[in-house]
FIDREN-432619 format. One record per residue (C-alpha): x, y, z; residue in three letters. Coordinates in steps of 0.001 Angstrom, whole numbers, padded with zeros to 6 digits, always signed. Last residue first. Example, Ala and Ser with C-alpha at 12.3 -4.5 7.8 and 13.67 -1.06 7.14 Angstrom:
+013670-001060+007140SER
+012300-004500+007800ALA
END
This chain:
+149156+049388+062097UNK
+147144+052532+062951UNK
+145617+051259+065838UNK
+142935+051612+068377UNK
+142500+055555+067207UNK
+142262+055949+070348UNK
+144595+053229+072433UNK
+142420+051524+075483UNK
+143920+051529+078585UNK
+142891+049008+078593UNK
+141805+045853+076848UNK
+145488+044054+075445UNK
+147625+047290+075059UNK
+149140+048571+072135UNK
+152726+049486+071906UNK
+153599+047203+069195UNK
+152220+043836+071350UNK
+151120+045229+075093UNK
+149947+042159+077018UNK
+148182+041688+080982UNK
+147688+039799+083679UNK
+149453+036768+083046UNK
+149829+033943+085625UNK
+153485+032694+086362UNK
+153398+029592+088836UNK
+155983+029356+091953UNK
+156004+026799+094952UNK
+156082+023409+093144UNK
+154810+019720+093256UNK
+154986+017424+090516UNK
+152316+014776+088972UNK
+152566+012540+086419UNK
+148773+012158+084407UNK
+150776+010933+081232UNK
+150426+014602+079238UNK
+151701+016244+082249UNK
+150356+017487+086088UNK
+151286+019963+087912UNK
+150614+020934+091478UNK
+150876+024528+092989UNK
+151842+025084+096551UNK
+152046+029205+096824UNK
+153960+031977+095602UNK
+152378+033625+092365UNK
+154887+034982+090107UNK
+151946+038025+088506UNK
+152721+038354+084161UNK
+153224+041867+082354UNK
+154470+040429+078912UNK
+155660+043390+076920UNK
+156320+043870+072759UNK
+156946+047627+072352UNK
+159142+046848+068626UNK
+162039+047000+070113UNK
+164527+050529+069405UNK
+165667+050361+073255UNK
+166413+046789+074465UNK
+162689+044634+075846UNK
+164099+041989+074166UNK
+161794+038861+072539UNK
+161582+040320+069591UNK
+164880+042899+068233UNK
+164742+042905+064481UNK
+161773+040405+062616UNK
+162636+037601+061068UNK
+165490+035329+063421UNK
+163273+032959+064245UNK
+164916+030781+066018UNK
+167142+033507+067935UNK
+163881+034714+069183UNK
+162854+031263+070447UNK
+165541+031828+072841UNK
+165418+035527+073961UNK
+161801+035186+075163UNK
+160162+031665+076198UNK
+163303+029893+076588UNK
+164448+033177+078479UNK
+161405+033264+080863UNK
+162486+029676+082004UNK
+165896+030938+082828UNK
+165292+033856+084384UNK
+162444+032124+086886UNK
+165070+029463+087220UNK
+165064+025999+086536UNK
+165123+023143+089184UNK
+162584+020810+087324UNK
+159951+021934+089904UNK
+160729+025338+087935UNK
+160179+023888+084352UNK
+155790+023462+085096UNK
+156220+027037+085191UNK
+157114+027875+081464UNK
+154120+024858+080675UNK
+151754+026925+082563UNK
+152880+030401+081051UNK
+152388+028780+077473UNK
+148699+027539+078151UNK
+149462+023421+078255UNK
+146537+023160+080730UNK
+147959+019427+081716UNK
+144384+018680+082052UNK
+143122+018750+078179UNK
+141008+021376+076674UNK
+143851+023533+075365UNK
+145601+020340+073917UNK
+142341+019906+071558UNK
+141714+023090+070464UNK
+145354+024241+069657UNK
+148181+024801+072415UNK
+151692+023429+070979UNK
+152795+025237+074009UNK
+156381+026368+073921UNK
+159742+026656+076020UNK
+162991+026338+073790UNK
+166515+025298+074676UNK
+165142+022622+077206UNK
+167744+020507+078623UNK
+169790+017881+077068UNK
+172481+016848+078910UNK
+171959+013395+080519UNK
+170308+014736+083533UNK
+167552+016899+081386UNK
+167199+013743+079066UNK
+166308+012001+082273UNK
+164072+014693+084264UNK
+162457+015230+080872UNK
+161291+011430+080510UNK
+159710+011234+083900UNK
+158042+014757+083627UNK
+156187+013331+080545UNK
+155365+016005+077565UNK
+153639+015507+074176UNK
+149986+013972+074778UNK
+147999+017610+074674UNK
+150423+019720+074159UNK
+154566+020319+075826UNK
+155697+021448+072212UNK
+159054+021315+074530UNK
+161460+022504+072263UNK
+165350+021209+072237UNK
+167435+022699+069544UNK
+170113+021299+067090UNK
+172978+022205+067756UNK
+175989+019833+067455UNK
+175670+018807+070764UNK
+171907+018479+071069UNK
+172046+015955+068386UNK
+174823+013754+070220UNK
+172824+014052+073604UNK
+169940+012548+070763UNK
+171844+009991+069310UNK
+172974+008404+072540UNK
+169834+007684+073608UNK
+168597+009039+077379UNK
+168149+005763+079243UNK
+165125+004814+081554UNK
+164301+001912+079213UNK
+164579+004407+076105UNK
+164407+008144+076382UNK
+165066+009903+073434UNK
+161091+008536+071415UNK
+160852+004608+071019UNK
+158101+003771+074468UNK
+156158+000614+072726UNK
+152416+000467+073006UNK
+152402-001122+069710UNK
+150807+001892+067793UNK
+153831+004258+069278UNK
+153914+005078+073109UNK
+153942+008932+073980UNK
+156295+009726+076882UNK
+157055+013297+074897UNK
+160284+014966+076050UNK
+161593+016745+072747UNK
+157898+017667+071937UNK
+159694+019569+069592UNK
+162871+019072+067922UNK
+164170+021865+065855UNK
+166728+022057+063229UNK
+169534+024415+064290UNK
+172212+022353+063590UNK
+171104+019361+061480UNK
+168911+016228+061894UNK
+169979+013080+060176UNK
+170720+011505+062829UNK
+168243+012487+065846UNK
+165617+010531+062736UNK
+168189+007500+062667UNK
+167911+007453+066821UNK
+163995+007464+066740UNK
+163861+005195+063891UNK
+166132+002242+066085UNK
+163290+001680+069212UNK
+160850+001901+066242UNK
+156964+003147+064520UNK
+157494+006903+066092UNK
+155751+007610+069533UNK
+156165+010818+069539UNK
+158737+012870+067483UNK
+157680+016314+065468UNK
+160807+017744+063699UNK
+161237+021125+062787UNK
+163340+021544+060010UNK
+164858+025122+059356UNK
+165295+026925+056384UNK
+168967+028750+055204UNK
+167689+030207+052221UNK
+167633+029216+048413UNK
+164818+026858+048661UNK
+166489+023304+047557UNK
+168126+022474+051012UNK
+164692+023256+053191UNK
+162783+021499+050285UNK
+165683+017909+050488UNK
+164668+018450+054564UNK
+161915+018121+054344UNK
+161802+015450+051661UNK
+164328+013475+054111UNK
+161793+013724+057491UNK
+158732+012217+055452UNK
+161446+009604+053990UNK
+162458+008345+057392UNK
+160689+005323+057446UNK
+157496+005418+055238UNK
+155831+002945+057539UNK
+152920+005084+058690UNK
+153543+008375+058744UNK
+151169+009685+061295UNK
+150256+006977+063844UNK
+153740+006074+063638UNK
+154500+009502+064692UNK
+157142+011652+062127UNK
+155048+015083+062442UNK
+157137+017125+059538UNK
+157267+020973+059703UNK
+159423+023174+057112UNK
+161110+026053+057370UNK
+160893+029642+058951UNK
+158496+030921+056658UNK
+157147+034506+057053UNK
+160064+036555+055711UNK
+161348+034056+053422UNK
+157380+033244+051902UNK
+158243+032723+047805UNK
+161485+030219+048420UNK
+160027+028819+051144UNK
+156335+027789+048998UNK
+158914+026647+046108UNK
+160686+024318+048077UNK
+157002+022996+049241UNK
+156027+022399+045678UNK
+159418+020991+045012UNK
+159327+018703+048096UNK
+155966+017118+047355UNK
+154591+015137+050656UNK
+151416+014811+049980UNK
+152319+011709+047578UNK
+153031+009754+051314UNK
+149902+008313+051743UNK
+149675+007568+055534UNK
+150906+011183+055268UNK
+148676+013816+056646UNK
+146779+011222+059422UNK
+143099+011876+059914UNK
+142394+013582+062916UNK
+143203+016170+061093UNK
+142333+016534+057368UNK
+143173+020332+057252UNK
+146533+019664+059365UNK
+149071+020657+056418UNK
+146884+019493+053134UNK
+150777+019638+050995UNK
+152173+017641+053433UNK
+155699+018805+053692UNK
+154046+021743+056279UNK
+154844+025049+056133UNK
+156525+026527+059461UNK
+155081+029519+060160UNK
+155388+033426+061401UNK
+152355+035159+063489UNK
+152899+038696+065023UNK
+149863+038908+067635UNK
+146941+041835+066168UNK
+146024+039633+063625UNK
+144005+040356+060314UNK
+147514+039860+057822UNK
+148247+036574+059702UNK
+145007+034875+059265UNK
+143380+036094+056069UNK
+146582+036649+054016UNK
+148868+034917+055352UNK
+146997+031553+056162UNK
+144904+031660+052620UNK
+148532+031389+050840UNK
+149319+028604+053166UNK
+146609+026355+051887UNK
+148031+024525+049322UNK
+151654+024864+050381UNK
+150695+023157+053678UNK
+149270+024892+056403UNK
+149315+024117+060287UNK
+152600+023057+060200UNK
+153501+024576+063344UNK
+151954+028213+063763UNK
+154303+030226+065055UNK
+153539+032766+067721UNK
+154830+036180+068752UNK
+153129+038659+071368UNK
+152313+036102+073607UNK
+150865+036292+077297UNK
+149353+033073+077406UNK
+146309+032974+078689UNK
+145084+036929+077632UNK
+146869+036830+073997UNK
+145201+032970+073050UNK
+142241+034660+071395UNK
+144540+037209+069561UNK
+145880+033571+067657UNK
+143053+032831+066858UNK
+142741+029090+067608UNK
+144121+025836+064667UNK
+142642+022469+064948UNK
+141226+021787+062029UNK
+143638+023984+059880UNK
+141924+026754+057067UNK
+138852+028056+059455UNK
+141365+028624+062781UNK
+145088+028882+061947UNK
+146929+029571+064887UNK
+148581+026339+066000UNK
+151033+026708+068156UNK
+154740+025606+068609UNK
+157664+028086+068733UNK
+155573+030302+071428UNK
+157493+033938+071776UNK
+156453+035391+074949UNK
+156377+039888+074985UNK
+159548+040976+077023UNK
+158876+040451+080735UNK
+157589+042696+083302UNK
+156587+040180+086958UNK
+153966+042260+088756UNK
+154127+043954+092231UNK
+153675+047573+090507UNK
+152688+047162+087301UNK
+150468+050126+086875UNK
+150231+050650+083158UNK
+149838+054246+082318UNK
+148760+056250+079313UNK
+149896+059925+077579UNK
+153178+059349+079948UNK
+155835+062052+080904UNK
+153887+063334+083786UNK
+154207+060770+085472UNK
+157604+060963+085786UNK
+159354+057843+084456UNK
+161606+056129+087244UNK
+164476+053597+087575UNK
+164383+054039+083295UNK
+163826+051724+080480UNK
+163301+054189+077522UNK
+162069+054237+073899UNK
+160711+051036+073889UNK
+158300+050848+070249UNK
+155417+051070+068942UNK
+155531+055148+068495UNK
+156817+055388+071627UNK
+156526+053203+074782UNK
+158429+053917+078196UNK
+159383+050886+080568UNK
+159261+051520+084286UNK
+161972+050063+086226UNK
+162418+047565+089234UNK
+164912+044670+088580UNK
+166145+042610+086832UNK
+168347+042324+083349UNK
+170809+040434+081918UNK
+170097+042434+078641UNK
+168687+039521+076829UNK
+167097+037722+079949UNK
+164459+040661+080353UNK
+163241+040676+083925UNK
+161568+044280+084922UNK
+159426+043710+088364UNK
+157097+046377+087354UNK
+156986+050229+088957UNK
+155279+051476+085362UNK
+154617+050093+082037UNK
+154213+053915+080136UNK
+152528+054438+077154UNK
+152498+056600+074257UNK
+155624+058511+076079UNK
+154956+062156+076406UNK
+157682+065001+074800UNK
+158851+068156+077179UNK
+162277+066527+077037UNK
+162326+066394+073367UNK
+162357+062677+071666UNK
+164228+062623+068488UNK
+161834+061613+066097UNK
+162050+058384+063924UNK
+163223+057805+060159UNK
+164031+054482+059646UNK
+167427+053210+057706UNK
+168359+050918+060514UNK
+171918+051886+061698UNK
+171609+055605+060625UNK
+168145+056324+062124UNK
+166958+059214+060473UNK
+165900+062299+062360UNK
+162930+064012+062968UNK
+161514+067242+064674UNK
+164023+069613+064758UNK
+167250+068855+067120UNK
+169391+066116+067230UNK
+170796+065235+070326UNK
+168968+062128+070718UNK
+170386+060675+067856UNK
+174266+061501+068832UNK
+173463+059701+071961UNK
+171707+056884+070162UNK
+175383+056510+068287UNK
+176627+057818+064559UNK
+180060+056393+064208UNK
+178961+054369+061058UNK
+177811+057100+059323UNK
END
């Protein structure tokens, strides 16, 4: 059936059909039939399709059915009036932390839906295999946002926070957290190590080489992702870009954040980008921003952004502490904060979207508003006016454009109304 197209899908008659390509049985949609929902007159921009402008997006049983110039009225069950508003596919934040009751910093993730527009967000090392059985079930299962993870090497994850996960460095059992990969493939997307000073101690790079001895031992292509900030020296920072692979992840790529000493060792050294990390980005490993609560400086992202290593991912590392702290690191805030850089509005929604999709690489289609998506929207206003923003080091920069969310659909359920009855069947 490998000829069969959507055309030859939609021209199916009775009341069901199987979807060849996927294996799903789904309903050929009559022209008498309603959309769900309907997201209607919105300022479309979805990076994957190359895509902008004016359309309404129709929702069926959780997922786009149609992006059309204009949906009758008629047509829809419910409406969204997005008229004026900026449409995006729902945000995809790399860096969170989403596990309130089992991490000590982690928010609900539904909590975080109205700032920051997600529909997708990964906690960061939140759990470690000792506690990431409670995550899934209790956490993930009861959420409305799709959650995935990376497991911590520490076996506690963040449940001891503020007191460092490694100092000893026993937490840190690769065949425990081998096997917690091996078990979790469709959750787990690899493994998260924080290699600070003021996390690690002086175990060198052994944190980052047990991570990356579980990701190797699982059975399944797992990703590192790599927490740098302030690490104990000038020459750690380039050994740690060394030893990461392509598509490992980076985050809080552009942190200023001094180590114990007061010394600046993260990519950008003495107003230099080091070699080591334009070497990493070359060979693929990605770029998040994990902007947070001490984690981004505009002064060392203008540099590494000159040199050749700009952003590949947008994300928040929002949890209780960085969401109380001035740089408002609320996903669409730190998307906007890019623009001043001398990013694009397409641009910055992609490393929020289409990008961190790629990453993650669990669930078919996030991050794309394309027809057969799960019905995933971000409706967000682009709010023209002087805006100021400040970072983690108090640096200040001046822009014209901010996104501000209004309002998120995740499966084809709306965030507050119009209100779905029954709420959900998922």
């Amino acid at each position: 059936m490998s000829g069969f197209s959507r055309r030859d899908f939609l021209s199916l008659s009775g009341s069901a059909a199987v979807a060849a390509m996927s294996g799903r049985a789904h309903a050929a949609m009559g022209p008498n039939d309603k959309f769900d929902l309907v997201i209607k007159g919105g300022d479309v921009l979805d990076p994957s399709q190359s895509l902008r402008g004016k359309r309404d997006i129709g929702i069926r049983w959780g997922m786009i059915e149609a992006i059309e110039a204009d949906i009758p009225a008629a047509r829809a069950s419910k409406t969204i009036d997005a008229a004026g508003k900026l449409v995006t596919p729902g945000l995809i934040d790399l860096h969170s932390h989403v596990y309130p009751y089992g991490s000590a910093i982690g928010i609900p993730a539904d909590e975080l839906v109205q700032f920051q527009g997600t529909t997708t967000v990964v906690s960061a090392g939140d759990a470690g295999v000792n506690n990431l059985g409670a995550l899934r079930r209790y956490i993930v299962a009861q959420s409305r946002a799709r959650i995935y993870a990376f497991v911590h090497i520490a076996n506690n994850g963040l449940s001891g926070f503020p007191v460092a996960e490694l100092y000893n460095i026993d937490y840190a059992q690769v065949e425990a957290c081998a096997m917690a990969l091996a078990e979790n493939p469709d959750f787990l997307l690899g493994v998260k190590v924080r290699m600070s000073e003021n996390v690690i101690a002086k175990h060198g790079l052994e944190p980052l080489k047990r991570g990356i001895q579980a990701c190797e031992m699982c059975g399944w292509q797992a990703k590192m992702m790599v927490h740098i900030g302030g690490v104990e020296t000038r020459e750690l920072m380039s050994q740690i870009l060394d030893l990461l692979r392509p598509g490992d992840v980076l985050t809080h790529c552009y942190s200023g954040a001094p180590n114990i000493a007061g010394t600046f060792t993260n990519i950008v050294q003495d107003g230099k980008l080091l070699p080591a990390a334009l070497a990493a980005k070359q060979r693929g490993v990605m770029f998040d921003v994990g902007h947070g609560g001490g984690s981004f400086d505009f002064t060392v992202a203008e540099v590494a952004i000159a040199g050749g290593c700009p952003p590949d991912t947008i994300s928040s590392d929002i949890h209780v502490y960085s969401g109380n702290s001035p740089g408002i690191p609320f996903l669409p805030n730190v998307m906007s904060k890019f623009i001043p850089l001398g990013f694009t509005v397409e641009q910055v929604v992609a490393m929020a979207t289409s990008a961190p999709a790629k990453i993650i690489n669990r669930a078919p289609k996030i991050g794309t508003l394309q027809i057969g998506a799960p019905g995933d929207v971000a409706i967000m206003e682009l709010v023209e006016a002087p805006v100021s923003f400040v970072d983690t080091r108090n640096n200040k920069r001046d822009g014209k454009l901010a996104l501000k969310p209004v309002q998120t659909v995740i499966n084809g359920v709306p965030f507050g109304r119009p209100y779905q009855a029954p709420f959900a069947v998922r």
